[in-house]
N, CA and C of each residue as an Amber inpcrd file, in Angstrom:
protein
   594
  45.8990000  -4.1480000  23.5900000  45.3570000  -2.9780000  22.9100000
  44.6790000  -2.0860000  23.9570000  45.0260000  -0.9750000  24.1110000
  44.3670000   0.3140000  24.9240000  42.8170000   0.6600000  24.6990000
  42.5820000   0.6290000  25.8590000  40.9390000   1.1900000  25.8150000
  40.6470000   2.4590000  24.6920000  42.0300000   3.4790000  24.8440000
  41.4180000   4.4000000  23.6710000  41.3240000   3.7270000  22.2760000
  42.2200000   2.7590000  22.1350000  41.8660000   2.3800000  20.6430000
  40.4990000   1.5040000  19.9880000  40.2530000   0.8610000  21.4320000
  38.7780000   0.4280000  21.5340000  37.8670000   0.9950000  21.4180000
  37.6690000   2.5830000  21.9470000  36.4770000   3.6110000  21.8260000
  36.9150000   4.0610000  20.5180000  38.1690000   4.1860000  19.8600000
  38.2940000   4.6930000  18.7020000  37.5320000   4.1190000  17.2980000
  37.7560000   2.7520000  17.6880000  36.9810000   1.9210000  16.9120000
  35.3560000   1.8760000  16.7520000  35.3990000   1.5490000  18.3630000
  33.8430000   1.7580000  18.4680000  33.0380000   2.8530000  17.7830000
  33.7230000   3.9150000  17.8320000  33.2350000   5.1510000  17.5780000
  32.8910000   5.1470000  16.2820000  33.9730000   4.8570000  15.1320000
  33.9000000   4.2300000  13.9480000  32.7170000   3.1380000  13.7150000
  32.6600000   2.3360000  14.3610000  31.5180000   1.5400000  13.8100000
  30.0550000   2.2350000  14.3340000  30.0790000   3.1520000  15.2370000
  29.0740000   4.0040000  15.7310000  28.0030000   4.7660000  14.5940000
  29.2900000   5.3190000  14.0030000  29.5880000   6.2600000  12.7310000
  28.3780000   5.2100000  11.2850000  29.1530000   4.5910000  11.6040000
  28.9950000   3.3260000  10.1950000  27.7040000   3.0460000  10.4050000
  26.9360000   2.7720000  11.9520000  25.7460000   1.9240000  11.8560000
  24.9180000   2.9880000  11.7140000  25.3720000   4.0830000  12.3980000
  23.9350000   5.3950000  11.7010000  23.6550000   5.9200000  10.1580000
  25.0030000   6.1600000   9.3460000  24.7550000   6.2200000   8.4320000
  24.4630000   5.4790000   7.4760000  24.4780000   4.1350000   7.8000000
  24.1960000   2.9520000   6.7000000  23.0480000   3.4430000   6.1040000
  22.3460000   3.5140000   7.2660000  20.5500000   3.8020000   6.5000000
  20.4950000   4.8510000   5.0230000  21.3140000   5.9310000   5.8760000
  21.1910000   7.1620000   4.8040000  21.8710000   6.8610000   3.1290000
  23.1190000   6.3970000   3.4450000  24.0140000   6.2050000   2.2210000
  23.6700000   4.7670000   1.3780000  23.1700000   3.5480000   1.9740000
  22.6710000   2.3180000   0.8440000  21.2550000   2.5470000   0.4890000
  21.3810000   1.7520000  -0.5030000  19.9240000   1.6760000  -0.8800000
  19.2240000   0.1110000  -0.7160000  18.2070000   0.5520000  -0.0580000
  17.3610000  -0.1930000   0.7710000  17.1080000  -1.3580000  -0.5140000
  16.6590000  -2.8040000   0.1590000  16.8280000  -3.7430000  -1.0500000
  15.1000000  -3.9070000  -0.9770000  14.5550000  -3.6270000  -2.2620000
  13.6220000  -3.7720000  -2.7340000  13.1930000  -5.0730000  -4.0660000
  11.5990000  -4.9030000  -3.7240000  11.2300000  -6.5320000  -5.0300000
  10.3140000  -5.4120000  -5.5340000  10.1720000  -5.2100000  -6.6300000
   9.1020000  -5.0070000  -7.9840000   8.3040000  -5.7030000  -8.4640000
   6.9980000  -5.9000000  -9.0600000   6.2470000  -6.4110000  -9.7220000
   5.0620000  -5.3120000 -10.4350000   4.8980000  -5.9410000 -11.8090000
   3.5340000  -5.3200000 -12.4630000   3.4040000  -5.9070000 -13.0480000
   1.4000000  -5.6690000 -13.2690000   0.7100000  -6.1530000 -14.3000000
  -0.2170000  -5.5570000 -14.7620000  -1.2410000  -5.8310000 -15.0820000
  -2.2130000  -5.1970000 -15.9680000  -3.7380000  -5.9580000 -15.7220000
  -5.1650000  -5.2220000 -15.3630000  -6.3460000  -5.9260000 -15.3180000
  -7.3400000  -5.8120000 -16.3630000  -8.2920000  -6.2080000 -16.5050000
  -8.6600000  -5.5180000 -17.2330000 -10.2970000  -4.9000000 -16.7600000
 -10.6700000  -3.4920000 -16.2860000 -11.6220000  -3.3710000 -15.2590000
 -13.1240000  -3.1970000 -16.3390000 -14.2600000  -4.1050000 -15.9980000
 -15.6650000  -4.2250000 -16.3760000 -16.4360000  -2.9910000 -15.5260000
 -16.8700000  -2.1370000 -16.6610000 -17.6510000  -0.8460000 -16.4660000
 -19.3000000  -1.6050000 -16.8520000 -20.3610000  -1.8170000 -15.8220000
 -21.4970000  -2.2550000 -16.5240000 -22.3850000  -1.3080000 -16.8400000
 -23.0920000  -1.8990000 -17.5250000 -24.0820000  -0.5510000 -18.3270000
 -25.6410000  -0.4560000 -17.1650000 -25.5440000   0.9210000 -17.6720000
 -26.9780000   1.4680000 -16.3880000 -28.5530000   0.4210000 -17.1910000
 -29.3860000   0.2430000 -15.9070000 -30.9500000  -0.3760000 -16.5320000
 -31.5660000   0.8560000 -16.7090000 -32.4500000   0.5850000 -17.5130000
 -33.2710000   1.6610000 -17.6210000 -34.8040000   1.3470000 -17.6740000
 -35.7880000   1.6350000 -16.8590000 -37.1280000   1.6210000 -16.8630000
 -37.5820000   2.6740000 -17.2300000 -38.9330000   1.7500000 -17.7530000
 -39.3470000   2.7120000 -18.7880000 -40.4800000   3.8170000 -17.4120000
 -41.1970000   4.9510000 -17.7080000 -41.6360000   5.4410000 -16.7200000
 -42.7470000   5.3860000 -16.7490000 -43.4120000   5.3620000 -15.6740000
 -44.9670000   5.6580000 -15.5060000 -45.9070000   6.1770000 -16.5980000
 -47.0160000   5.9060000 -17.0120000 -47.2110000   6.1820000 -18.4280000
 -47.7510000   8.1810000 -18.0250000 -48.2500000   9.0080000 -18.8240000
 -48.4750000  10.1650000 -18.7450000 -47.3780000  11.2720000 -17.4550000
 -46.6250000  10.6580000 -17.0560000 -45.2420000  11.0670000 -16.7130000
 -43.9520000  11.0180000 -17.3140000 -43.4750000   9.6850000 -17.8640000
 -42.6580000   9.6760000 -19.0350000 -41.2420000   9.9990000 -18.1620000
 -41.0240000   9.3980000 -16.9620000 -39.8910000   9.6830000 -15.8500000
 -38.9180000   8.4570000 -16.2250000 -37.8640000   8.3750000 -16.6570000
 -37.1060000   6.9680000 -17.1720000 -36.8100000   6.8120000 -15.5130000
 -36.3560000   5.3330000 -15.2700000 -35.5080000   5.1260000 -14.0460000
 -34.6560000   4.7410000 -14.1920000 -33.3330000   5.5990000 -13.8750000
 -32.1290000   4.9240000 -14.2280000 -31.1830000   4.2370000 -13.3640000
 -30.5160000   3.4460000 -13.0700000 -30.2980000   2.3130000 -12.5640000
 -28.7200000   2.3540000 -12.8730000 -27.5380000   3.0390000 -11.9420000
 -25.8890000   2.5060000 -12.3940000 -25.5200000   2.1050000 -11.8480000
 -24.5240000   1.4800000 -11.7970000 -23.5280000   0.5860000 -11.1790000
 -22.3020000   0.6190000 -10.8860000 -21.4420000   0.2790000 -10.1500000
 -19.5600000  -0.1930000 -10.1170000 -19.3870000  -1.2880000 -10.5840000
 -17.9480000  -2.1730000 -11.4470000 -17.8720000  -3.1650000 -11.3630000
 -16.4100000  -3.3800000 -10.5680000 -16.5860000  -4.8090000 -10.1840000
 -15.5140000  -5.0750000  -9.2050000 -14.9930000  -6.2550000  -9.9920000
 -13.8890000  -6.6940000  -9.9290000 -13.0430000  -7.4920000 -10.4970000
 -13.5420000  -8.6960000 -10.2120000 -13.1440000  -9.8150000 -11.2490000
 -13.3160000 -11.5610000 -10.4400000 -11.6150000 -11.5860000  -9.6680000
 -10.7350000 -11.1080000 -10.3880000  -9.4880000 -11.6340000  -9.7500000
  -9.2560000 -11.2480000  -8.5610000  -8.1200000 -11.7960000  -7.6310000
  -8.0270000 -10.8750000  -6.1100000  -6.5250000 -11.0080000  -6.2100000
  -6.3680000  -9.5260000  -5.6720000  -5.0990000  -9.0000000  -5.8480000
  -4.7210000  -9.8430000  -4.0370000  -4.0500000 -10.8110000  -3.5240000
  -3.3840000 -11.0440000  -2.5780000  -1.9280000 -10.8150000  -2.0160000
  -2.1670000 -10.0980000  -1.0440000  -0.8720000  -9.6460000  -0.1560000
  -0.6670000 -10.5910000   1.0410000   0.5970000 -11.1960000   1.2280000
   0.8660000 -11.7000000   2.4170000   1.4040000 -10.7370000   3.4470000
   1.3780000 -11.3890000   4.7520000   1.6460000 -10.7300000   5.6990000
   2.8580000 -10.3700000   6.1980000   3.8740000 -10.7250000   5.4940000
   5.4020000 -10.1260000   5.3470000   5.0780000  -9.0190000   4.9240000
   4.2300000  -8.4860000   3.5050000   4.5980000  -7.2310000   3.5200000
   4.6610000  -5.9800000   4.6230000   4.0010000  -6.3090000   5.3860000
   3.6370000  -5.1800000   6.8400000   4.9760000  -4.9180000   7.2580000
   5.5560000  -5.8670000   7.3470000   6.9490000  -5.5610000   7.5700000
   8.0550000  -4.5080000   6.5400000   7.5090000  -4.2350000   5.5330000
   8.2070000  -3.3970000   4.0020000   7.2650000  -2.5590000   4.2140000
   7.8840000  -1.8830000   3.4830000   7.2420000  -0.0670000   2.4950000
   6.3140000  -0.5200000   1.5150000   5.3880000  -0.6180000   1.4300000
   4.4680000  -0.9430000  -0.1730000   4.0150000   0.1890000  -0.5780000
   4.3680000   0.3830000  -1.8340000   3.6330000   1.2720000  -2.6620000
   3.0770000   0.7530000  -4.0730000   1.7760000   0.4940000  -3.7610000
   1.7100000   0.2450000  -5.4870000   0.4820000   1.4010000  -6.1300000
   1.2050000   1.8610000  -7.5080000   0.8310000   2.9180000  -8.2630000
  -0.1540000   2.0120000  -9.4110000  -1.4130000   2.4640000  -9.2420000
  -2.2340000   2.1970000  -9.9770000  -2.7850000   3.3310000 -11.0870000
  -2.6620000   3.1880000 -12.1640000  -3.4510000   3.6820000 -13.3930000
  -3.8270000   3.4300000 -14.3950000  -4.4550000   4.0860000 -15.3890000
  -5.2770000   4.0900000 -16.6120000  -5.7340000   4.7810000 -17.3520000
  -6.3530000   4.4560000 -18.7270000  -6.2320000   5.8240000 -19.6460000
  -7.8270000   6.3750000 -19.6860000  -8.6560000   5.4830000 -19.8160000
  -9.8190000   5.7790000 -19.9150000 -10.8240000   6.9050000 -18.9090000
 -11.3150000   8.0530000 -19.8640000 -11.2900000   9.5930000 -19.0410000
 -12.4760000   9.1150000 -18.6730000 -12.9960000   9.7850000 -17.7780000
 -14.2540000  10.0370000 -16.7810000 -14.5060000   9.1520000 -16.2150000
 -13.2940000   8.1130000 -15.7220000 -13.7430000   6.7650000 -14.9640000
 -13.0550000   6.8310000 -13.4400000 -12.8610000   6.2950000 -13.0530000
 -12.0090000   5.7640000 -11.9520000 -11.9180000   4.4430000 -10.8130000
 -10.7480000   4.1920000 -10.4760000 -10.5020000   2.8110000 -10.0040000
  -9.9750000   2.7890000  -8.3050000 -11.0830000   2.1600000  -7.8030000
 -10.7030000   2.1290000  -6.7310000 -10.2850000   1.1150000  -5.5160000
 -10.2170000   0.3290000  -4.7880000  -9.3770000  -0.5600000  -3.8740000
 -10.9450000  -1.2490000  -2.8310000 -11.0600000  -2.2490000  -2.4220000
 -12.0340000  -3.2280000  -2.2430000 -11.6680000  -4.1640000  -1.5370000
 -11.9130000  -4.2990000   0.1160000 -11.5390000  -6.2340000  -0.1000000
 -12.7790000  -6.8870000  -0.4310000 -12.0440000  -8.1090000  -1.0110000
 -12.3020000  -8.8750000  -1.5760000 -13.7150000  -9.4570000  -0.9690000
 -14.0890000  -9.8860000   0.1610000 -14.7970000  -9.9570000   0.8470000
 -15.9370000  -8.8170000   0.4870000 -15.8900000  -7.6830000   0.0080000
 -17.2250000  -6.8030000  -0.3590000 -18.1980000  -7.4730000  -2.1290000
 -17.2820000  -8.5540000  -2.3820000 -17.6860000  -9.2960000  -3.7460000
 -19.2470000  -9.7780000  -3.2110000 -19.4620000 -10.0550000  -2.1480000
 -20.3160000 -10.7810000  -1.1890000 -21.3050000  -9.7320000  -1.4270000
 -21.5280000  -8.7020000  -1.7730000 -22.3780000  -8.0860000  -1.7800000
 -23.1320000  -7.0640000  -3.3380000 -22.7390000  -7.7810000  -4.2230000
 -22.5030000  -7.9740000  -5.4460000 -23.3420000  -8.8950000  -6.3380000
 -23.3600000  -8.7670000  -7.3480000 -23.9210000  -9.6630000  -8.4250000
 -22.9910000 -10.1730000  -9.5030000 -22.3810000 -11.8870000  -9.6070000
 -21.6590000 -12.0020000 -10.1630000 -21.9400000 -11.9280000 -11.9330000
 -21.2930000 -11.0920000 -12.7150000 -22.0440000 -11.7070000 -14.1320000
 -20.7960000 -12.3010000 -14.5700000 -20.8130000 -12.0490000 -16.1490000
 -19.6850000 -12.6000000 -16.9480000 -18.1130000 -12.1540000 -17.0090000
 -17.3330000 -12.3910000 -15.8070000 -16.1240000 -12.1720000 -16.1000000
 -15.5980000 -10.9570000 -15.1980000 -16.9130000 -10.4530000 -14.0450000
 -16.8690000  -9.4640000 -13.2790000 -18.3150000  -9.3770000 -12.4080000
 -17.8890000  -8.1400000 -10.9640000 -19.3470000  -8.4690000 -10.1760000
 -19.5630000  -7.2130000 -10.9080000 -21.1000000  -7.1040000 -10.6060000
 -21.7860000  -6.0160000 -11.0420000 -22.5430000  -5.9120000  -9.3440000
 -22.1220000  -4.4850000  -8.9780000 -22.3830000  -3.7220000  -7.7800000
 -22.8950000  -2.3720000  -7.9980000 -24.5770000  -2.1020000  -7.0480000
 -24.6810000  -0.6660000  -6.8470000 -23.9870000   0.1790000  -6.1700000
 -24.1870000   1.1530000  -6.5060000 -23.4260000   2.5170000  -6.4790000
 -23.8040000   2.3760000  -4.8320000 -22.3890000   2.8340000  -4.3650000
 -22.3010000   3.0220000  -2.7900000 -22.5940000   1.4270000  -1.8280000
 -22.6080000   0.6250000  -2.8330000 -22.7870000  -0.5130000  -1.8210000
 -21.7020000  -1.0610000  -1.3030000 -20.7390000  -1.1890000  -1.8940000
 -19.3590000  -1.8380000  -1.2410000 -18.3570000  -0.9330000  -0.3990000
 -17.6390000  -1.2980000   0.3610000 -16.8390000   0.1280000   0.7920000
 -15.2120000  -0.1880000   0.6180000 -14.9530000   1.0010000   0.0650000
 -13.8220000   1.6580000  -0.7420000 -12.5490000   1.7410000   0.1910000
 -11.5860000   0.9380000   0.5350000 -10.7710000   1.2030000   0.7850000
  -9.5910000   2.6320000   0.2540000  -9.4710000   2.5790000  -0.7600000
  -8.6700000   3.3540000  -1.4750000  -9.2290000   3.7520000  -2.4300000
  -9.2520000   4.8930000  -2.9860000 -10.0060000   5.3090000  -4.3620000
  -9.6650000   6.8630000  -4.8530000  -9.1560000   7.4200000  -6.1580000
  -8.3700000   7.8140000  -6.9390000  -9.5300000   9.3470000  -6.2000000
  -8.3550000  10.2860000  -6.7790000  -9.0730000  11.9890000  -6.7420000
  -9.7540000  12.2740000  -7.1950000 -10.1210000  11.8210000  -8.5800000
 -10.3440000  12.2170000 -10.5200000  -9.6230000  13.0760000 -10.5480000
  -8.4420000  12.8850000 -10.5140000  -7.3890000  13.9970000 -10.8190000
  -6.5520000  13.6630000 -12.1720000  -5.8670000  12.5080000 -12.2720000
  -5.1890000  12.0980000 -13.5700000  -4.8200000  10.8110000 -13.4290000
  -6.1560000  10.2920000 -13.4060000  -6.2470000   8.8070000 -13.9920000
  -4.6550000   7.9550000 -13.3090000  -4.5150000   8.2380000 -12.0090000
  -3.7450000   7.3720000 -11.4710000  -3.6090000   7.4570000  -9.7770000
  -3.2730000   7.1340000  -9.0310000  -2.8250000   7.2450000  -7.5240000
  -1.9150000   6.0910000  -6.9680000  -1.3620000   6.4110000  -5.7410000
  -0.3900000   5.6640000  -4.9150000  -1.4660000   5.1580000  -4.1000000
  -1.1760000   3.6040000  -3.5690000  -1.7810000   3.1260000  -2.3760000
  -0.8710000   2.3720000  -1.5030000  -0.8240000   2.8810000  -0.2530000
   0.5030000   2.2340000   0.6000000  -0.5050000   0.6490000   1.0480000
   0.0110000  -0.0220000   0.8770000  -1.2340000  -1.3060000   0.8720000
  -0.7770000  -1.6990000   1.8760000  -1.3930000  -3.0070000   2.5880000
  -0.8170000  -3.7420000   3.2810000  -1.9850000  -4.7740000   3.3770000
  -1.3090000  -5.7480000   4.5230000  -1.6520000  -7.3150000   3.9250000
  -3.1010000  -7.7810000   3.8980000  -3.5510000  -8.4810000   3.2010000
  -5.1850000  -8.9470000   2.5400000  -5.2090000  -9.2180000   0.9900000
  -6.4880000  -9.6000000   1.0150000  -6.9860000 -10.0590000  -0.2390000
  -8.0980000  -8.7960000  -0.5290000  -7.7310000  -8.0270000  -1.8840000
  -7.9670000  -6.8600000  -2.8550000  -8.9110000  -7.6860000  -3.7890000
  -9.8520000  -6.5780000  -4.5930000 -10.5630000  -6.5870000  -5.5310000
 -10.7620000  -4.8500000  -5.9980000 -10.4430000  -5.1070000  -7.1560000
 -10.6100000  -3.7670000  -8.2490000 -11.8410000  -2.8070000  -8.3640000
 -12.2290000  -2.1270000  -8.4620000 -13.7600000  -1.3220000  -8.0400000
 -13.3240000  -0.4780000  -9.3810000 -14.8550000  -0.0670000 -10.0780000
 -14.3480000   0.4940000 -11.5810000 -15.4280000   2.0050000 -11.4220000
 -15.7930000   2.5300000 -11.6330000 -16.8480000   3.3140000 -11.5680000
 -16.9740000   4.7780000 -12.3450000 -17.3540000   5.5230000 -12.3730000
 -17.9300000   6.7500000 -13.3980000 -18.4990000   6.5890000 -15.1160000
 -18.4600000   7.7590000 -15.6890000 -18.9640000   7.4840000 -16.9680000
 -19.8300000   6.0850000 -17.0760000 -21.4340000   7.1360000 -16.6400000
 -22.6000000   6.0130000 -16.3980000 -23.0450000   5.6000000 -17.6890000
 -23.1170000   5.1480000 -18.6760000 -23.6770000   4.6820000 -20.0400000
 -24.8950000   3.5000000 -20.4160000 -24.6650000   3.0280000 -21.3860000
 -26.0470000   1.9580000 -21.3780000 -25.4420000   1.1980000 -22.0530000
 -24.0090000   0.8870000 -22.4300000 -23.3690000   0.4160000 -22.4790000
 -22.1860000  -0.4030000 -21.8070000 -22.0850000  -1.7420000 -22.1360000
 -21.0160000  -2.5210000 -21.4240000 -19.4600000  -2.1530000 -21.7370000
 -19.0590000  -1.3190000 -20.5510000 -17.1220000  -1.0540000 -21.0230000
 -16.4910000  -1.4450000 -20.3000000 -15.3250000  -1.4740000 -21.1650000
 -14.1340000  -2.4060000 -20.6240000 -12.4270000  -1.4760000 -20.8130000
 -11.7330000  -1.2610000 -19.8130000 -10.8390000  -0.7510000 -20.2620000
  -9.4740000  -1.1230000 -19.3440000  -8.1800000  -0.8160000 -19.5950000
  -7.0610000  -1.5580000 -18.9350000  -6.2960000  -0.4700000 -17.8060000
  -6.6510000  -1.6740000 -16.5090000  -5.8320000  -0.9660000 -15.3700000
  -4.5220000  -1.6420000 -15.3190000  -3.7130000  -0.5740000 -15.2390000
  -2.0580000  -0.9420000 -14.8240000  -1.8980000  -0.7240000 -13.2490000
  -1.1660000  -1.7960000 -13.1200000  -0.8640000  -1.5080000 -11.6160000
   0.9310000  -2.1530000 -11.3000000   1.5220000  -1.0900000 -10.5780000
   2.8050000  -1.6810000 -10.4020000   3.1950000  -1.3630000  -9.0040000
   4.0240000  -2.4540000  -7.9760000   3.9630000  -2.6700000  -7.2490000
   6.0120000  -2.6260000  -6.2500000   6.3910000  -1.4710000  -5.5390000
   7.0650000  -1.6080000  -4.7870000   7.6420000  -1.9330000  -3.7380000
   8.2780000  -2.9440000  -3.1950000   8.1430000  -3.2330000  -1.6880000
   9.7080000  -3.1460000  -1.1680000  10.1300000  -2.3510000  -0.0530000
  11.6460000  -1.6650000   0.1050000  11.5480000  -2.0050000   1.7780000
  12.5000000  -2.8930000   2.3540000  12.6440000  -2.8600000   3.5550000
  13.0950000  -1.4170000   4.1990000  13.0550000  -1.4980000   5.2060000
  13.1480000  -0.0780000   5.7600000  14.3220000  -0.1200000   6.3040000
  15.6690000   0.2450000   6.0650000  16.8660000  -0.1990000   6.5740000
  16.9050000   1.1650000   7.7410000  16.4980000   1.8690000   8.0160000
  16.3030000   2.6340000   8.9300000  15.8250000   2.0460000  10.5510000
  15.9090000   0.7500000  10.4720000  14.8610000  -0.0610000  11.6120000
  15.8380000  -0.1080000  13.1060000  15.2190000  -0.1330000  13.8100000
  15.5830000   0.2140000  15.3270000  17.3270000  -0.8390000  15.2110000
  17.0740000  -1.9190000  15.2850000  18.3330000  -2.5050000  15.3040000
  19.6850000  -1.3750000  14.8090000  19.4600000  -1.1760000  13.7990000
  21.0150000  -0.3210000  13.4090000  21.1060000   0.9030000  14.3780000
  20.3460000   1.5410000  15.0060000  20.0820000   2.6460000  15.5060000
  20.2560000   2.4570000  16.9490000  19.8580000   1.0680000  17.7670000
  20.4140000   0.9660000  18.9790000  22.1630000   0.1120000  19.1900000
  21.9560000  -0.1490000  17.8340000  23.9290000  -0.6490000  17.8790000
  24.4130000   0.2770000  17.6840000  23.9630000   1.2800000  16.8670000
  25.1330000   2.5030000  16.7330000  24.9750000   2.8320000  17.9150000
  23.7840000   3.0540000  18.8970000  24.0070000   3.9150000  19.8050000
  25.2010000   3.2770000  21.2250000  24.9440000   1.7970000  21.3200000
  25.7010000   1.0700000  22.6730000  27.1530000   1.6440000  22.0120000
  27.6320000   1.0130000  20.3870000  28.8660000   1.6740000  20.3620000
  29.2330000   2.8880000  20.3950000  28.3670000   3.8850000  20.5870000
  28.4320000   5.4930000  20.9270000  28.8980000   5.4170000  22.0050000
  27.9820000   5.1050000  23.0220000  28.2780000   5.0200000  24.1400000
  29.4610000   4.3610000  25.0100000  29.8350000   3.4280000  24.1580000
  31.3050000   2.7830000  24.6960000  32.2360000   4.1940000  24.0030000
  32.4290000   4.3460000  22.9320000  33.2140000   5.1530000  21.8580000
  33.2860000   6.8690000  23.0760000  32.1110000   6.9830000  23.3940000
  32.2860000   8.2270000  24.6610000  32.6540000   8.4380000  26.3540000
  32.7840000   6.9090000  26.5980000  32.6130000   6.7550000  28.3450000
  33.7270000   5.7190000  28.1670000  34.2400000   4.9870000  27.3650000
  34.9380000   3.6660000  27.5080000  34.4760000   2.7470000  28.5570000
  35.2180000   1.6510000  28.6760000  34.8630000   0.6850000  29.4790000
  34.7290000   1.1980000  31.0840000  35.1210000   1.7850000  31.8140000
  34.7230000   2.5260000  33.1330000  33.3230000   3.3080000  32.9950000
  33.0630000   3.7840000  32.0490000  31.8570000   4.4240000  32.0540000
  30.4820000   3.4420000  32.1900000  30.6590000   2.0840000  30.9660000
  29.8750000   1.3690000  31.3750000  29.6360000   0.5730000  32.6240000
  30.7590000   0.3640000  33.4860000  30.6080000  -0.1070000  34.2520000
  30.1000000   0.5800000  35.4010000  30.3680000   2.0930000  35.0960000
  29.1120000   3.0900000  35.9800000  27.7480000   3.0160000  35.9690000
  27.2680000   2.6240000  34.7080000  26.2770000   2.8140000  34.6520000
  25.7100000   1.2330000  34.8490000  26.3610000   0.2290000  34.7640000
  25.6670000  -1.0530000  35.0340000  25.8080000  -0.8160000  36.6730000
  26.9730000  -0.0070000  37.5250000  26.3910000  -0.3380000  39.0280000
  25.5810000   0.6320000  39.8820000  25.5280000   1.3210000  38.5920000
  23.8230000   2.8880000  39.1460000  22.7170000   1.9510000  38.9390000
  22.7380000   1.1760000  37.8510000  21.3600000   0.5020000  37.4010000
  20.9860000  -0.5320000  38.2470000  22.2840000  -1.4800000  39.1540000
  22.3940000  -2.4020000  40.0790000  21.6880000  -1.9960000  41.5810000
  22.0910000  -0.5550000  41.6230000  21.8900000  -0.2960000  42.6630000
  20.5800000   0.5330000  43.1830000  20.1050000   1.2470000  41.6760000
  18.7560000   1.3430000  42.2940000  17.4910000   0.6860000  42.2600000
């Protein structure tokens, strides 16, 4: 078989390994579920007498459960879309590790305002957002609409993970068979005795 039919080929599979990315669809895993996020109710002291100043006292609550990511995902696309219906609230992203700084009660921590720090956390735009996550152990953060009341309301969260078929491998095979597919076999061997020689 002739060298041109060899670069002809090559060229063809050149073809094939660049566009794979563009034309399949990347193989992805799904998952969702549902939490349910603890809003705790503000304290209230009573005030100094002939001042009559209440002290009010609010909070975040943070989840007992922990959302865990392994460390494969770093390797994928993650997107998981978190939302909920309940207006004047919002839900925001935590590791797990900020529980430590918290008060555990019944079924959730109860945390002051600004004490934990927020990985991820919504606009107040419409009760939902994207978080490109990656790997650790998560806890739920609940916060707004301060009341004197204990609320409770349901976060959805659903979860995408899509290898990136775009990844260097397909992109340096298309390119060696480019390069055979344009220089044929004499060409490479130019360039392995330029590379030899300097």
């Amino acid at each position: 078989m002739s060298d041109a039919v060899f670069r002809f080929i090559a060229g063809f599979i050149c073809i094939t390994l660049l566009l794979l990315p563009a034309v399949s669809s990347p193989p992805s895993v799904e998952d969702s579920a549902s939490e349910v996020a603890m809003l705790p109710p503000c304290d209230v002291e009573s005030g100094v007498p002939f001042v009559q100043e209440d002290q009010v006292t609010c909070y975040w609550g943070m989840s007992e459960e922990i959302l865990s990511l392994p460390e494969i995902i770093d390797t994928l696309n993650v997107e998981v879309k978190i939302s909920w219906e309940k207006q004047g609230t919002w839900i925001g992203i935590a590791e797990a590790s900020e529980a430590q700084k918290c008060t555990q009660q019944d079924g959730y921590y109860e945390c002051e305002k600004n004490s934990v720090t927020l990985i991820e956390v919504d606009a107040l735009s419409d009760n939902s957002f994207v978080w490109n996550a990656e790997s650790g152990e998560y806890r739920f953060v609940a916060g707004g609409d301060d009341t004197q009341s204990l609320q409770q309301f349901e976060v959805n969260w659903e979860y995408e993970a899509t290898l990136d078929t775009s990844s260097t491998l397909y992109i340096i095979t298309g390119i060696v068979f480019g390069i055979y597919a344009a220089l044929g076999i004499g060409g490479f061997k130019r360039i392995l005795k330029f590379k030899t020689e300097s």
